[in-house]
GUPAFI-632523 format. One record per residue (C-alpha): chain; x, y, z. Coordinates in nm, 4 decimals, always signed. Each point is the difference from the previous one (the first is absolute). Example, Ala and Ser with C-alpha at 12.3 -4.5 7.8 and 13.67 -1.06 7.14 Angstrom:
<r chain="A" c1="+1.2300" c2="-0.4500" c3="+0.7800"/>
<r chain="A" c1="+0.1370" c2="+0.3440" c3="-0.0660"/>
***
This chain:
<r chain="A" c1="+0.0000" c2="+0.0000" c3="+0.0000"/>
<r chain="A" c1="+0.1741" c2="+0.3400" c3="-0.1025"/>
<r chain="A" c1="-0.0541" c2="+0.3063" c3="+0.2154"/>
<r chain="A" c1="-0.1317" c2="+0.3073" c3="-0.1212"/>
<r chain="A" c1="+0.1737" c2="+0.3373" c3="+0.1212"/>
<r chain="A" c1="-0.2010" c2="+0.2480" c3="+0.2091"/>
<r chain="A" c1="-0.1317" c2="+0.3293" c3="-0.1392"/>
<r chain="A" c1="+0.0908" c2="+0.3221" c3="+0.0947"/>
<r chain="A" c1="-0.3995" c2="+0.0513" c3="+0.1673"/>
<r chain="A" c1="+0.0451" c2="-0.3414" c3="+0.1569"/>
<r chain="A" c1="+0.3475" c2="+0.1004" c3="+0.1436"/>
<r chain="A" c1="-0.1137" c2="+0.3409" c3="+0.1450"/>
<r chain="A" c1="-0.2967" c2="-0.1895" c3="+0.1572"/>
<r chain="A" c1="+0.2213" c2="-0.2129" c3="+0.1635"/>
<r chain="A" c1="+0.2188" c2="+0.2839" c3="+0.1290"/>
<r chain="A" c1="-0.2964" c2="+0.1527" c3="+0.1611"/>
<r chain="A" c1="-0.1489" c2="-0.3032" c3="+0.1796"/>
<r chain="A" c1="+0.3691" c2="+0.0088" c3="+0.1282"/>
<r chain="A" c1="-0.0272" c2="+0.3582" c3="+0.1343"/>
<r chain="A" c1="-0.2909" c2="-0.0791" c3="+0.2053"/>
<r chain="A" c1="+0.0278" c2="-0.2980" c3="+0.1048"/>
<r chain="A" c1="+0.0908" c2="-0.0916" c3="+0.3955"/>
<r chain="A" c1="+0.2966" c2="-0.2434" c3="+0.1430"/>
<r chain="A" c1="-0.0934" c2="-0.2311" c3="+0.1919"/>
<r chain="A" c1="+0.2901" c2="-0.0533" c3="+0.1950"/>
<r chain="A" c1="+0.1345" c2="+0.3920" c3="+0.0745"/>
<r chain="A" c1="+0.3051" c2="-0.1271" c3="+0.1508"/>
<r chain="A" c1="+0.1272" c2="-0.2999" c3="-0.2347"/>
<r chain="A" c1="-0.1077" c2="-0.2581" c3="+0.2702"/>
<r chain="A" c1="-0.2780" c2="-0.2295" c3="-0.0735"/>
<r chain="A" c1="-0.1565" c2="-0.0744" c3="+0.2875"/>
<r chain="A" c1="+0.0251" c2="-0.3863" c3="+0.1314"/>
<r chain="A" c1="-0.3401" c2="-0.2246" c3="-0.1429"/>
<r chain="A" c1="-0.2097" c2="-0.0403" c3="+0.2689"/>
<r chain="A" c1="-0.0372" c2="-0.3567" c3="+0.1370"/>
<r chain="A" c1="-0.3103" c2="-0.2479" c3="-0.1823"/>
<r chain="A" c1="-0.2664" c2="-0.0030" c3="+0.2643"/>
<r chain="A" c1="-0.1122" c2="-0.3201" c3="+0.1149"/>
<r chain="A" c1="-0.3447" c2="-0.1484" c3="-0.1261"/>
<r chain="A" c1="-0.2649" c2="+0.0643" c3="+0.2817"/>
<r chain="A" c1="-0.2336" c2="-0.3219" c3="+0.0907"/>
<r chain="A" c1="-0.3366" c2="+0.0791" c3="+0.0008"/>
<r chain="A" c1="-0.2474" c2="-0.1725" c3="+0.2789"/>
<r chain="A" c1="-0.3097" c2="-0.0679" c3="-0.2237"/>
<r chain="A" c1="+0.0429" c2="-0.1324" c3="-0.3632"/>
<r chain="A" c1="-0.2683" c2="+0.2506" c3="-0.1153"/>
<r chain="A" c1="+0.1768" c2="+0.3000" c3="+0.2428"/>
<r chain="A" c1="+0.0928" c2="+0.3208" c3="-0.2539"/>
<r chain="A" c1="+0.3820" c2="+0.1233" c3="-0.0614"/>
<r chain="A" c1="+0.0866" c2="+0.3671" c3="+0.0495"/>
<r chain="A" c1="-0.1244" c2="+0.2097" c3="-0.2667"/>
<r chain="A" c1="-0.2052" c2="-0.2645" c3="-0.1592"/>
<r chain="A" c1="-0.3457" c2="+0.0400" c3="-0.0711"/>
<r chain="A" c1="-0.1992" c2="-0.3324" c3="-0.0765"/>
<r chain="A" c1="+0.1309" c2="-0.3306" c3="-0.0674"/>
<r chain="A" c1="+0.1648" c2="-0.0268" c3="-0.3325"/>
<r chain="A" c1="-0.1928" c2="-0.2913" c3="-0.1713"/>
<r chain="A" c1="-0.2899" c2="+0.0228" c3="-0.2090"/>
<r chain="A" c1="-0.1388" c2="-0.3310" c3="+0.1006"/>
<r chain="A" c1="+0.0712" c2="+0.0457" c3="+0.3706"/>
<r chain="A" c1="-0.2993" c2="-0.1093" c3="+0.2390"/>
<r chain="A" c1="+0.1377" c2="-0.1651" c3="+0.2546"/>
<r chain="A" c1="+0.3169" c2="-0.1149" c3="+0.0263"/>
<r chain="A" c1="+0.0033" c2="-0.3672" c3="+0.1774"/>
<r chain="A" c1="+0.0525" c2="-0.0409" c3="+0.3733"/>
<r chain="A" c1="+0.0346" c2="-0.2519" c3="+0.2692"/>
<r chain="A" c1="-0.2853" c2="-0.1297" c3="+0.1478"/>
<r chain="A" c1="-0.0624" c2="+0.1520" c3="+0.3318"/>
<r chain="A" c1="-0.3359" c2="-0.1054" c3="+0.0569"/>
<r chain="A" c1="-0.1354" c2="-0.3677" c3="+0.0864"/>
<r chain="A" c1="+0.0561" c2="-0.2282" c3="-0.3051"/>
<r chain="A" c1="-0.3834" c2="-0.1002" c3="+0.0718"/>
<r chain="A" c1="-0.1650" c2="+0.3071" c3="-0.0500"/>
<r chain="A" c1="+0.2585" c2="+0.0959" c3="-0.2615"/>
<r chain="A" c1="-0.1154" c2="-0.2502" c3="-0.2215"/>
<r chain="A" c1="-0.3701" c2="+0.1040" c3="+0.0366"/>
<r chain="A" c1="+0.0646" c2="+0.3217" c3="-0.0741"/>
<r chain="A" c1="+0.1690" c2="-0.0469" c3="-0.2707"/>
<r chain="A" c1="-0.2795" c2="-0.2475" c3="-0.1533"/>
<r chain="A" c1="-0.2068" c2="+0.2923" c3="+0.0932"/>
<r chain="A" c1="-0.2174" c2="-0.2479" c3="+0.2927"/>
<r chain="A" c1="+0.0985" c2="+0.2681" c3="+0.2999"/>
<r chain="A" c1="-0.2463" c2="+0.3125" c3="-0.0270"/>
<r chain="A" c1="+0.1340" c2="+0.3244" c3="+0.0391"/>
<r chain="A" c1="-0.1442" c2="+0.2004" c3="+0.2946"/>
<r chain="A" c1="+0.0151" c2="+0.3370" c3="-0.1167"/>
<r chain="A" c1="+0.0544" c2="+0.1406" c3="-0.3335"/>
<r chain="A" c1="+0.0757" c2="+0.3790" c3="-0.1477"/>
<r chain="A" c1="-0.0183" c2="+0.0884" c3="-0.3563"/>
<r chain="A" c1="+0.2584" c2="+0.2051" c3="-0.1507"/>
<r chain="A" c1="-0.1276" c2="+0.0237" c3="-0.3840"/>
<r chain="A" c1="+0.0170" c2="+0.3379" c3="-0.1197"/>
<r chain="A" c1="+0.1946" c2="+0.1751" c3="+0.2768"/>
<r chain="A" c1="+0.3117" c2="+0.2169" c3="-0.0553"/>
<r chain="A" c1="+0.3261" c2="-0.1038" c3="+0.1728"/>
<r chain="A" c1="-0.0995" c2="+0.3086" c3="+0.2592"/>
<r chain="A" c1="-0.3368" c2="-0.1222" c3="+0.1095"/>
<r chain="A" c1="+0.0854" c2="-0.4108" c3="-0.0674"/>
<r chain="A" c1="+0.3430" c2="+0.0193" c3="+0.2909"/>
<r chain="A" c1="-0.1444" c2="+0.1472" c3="+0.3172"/>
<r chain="A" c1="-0.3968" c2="-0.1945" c3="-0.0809"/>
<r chain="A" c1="+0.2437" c2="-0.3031" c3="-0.0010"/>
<r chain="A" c1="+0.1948" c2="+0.0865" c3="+0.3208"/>
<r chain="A" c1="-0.3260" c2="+0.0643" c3="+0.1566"/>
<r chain="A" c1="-0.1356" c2="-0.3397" c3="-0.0908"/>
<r chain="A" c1="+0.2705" c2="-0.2269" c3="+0.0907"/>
<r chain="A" c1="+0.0340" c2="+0.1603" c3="+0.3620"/>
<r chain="A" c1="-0.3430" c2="+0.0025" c3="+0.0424"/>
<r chain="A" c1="-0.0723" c2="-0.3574" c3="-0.1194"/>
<r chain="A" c1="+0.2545" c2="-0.1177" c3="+0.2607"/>
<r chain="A" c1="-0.0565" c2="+0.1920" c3="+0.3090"/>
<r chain="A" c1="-0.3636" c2="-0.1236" c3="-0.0968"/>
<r chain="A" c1="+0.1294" c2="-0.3669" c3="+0.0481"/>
<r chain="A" c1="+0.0185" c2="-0.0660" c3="-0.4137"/>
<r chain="A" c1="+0.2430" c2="-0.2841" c3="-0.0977"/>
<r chain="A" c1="-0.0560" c2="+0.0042" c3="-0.4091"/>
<r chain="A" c1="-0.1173" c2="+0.3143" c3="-0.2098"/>
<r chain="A" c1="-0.0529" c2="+0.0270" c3="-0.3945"/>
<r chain="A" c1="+0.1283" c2="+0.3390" c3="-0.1617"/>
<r chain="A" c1="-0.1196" c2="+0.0052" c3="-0.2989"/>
<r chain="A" c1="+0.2088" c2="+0.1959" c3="-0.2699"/>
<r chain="A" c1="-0.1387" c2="-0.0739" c3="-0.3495"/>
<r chain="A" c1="+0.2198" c2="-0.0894" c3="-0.2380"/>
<r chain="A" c1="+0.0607" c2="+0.3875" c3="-0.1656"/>
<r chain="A" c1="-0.0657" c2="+0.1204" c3="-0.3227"/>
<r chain="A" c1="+0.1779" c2="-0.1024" c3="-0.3445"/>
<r chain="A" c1="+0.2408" c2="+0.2599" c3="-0.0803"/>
<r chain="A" c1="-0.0556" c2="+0.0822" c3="-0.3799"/>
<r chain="A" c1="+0.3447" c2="+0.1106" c3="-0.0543"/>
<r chain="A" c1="+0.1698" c2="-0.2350" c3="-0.1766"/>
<r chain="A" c1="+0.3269" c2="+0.0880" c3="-0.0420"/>
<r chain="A" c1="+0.3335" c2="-0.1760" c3="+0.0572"/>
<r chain="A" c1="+0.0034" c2="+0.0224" c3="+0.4083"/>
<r chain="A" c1="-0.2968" c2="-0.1483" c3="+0.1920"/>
<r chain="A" c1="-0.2152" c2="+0.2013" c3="+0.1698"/>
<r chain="A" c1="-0.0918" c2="-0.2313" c3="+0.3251"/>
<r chain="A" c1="-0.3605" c2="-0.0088" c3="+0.0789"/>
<r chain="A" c1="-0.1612" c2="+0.0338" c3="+0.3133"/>
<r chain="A" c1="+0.1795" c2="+0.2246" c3="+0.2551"/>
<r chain="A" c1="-0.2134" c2="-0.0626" c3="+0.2882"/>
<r chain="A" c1="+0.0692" c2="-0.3804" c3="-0.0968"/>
<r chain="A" c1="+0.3770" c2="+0.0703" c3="+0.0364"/>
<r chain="A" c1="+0.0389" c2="+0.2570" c3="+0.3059"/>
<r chain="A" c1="-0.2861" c2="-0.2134" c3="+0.2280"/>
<r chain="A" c1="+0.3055" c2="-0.2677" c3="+0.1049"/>
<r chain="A" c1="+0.2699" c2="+0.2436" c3="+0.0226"/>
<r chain="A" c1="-0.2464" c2="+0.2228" c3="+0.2150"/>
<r chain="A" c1="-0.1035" c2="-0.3182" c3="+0.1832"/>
<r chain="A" c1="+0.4085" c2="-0.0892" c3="+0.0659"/>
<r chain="A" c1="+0.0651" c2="+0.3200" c3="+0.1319"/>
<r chain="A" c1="-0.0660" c2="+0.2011" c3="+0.3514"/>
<r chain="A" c1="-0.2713" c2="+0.0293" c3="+0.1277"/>
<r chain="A" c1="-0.1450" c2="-0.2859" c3="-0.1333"/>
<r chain="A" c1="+0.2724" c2="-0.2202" c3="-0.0014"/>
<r chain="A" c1="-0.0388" c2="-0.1171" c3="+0.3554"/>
<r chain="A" c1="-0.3483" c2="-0.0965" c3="-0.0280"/>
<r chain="A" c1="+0.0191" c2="-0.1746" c3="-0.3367"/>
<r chain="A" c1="+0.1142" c2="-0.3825" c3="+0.0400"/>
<r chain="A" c1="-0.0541" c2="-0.0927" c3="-0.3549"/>
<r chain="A" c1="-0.0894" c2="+0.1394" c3="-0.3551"/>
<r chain="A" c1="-0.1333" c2="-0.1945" c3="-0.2577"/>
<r chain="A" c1="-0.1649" c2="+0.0160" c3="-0.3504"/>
<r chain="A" c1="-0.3984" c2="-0.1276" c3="+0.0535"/>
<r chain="A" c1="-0.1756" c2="-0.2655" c3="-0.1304"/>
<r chain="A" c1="-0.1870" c2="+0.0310" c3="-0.3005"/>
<r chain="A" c1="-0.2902" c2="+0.0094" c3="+0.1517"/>
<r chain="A" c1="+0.1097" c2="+0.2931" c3="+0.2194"/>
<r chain="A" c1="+0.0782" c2="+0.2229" c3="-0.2884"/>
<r chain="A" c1="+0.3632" c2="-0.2168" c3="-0.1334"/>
<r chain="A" c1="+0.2747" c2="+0.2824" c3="-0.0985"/>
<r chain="A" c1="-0.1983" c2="+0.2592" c3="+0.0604"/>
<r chain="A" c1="-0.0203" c2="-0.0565" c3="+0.3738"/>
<r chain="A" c1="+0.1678" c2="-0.1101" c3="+0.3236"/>
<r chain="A" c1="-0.0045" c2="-0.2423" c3="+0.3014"/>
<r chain="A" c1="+0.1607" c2="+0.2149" c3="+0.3157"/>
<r chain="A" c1="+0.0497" c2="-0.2159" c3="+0.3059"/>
<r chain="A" c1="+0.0607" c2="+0.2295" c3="+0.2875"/>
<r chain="A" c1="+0.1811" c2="-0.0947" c3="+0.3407"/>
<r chain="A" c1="-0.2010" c2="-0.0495" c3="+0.3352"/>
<r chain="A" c1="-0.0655" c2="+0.3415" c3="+0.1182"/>
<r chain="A" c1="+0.2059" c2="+0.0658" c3="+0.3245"/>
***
């Protein structure tokens, strides 16, 4: 590949950029690269980095977990046998109203003695851009477990789970809540 030479216009460009430009390093002395910080372990698998909004998958619901409950009454629930003792519905609410009605909920349903609850999200709308990147759908069906892993609900949720289909499949979930104490 042969070079081509600069033009005068390009050269006196270049010259000027100079002029203005700032040095980093005023006295000739880079200073030393700071050290790598270590990697941070996180508590909860669904618990948010620093400066990171929502979890970055499009097809995240909930991530799998141990079992913490009793293996009996996990398989129920999961065949969707075990009735859910309270329910709220979340369709249609903004991130602003949908948080704190869900906080108020789970708190409620287990100082009230509540063991399983169904939060229904829906399953969101189909995103008609269809361009290169995917547009996830459903942000209430992505931010419910993250909101549901985090304080203050954290301590009173035991176990989160997608319901049956006859409890509204993807588009809702089984909460089992601790003993209230």
């Amino acid at each position: 590949m042969v070079r081509r030479k600069l033009t005068d216009e390009e050269i006196d460009l270049w010259h000027r950029v100079v002029e203005r430009a700032e040095r980093l390093h005023v006295d000739g002395n880079p200073t030393r690269p700071l050290p790598k910080p270590k990697p941070t372990r996180y508590p909860t698998p669904l618990a948010p980095r620093p400066n990171q909004a929502t979890p970055p998958s499009p097809t995240l619901t909930v991530r799998p977990q141990s079992v913490q409950m009793d293996r009996k009454a996990y398989g129920r629930m999961k065949r969707g046998k075990l009735v859910p003792e309270g329910r709220i519905d979340l369709h249609g609410m903004t991130l602003e109203r949908a948080h704190p009605a869900l906080t108020r909920f789970i708190l409620s349903s287990q100082a009230s003695g509540r063991r399983l609850v169904l939060v229904i999200t829906g399953k969101g709308k189909e995103s008609k851009d269809t361009g290169p990147i995917p547009v996830p759908r459903g942000i209430l069906r992505r931010n419910v477990p993250h909101w549901l892993s985090i304080p203050p609900l954290a301590q009173a949720v035991l176990h989160v789970e997608n319901a049956h289909i006859s409890h509204g499949g993807e588009g809702a979930y089984y909460v089992y809540l601790r003993k209230f104490r």
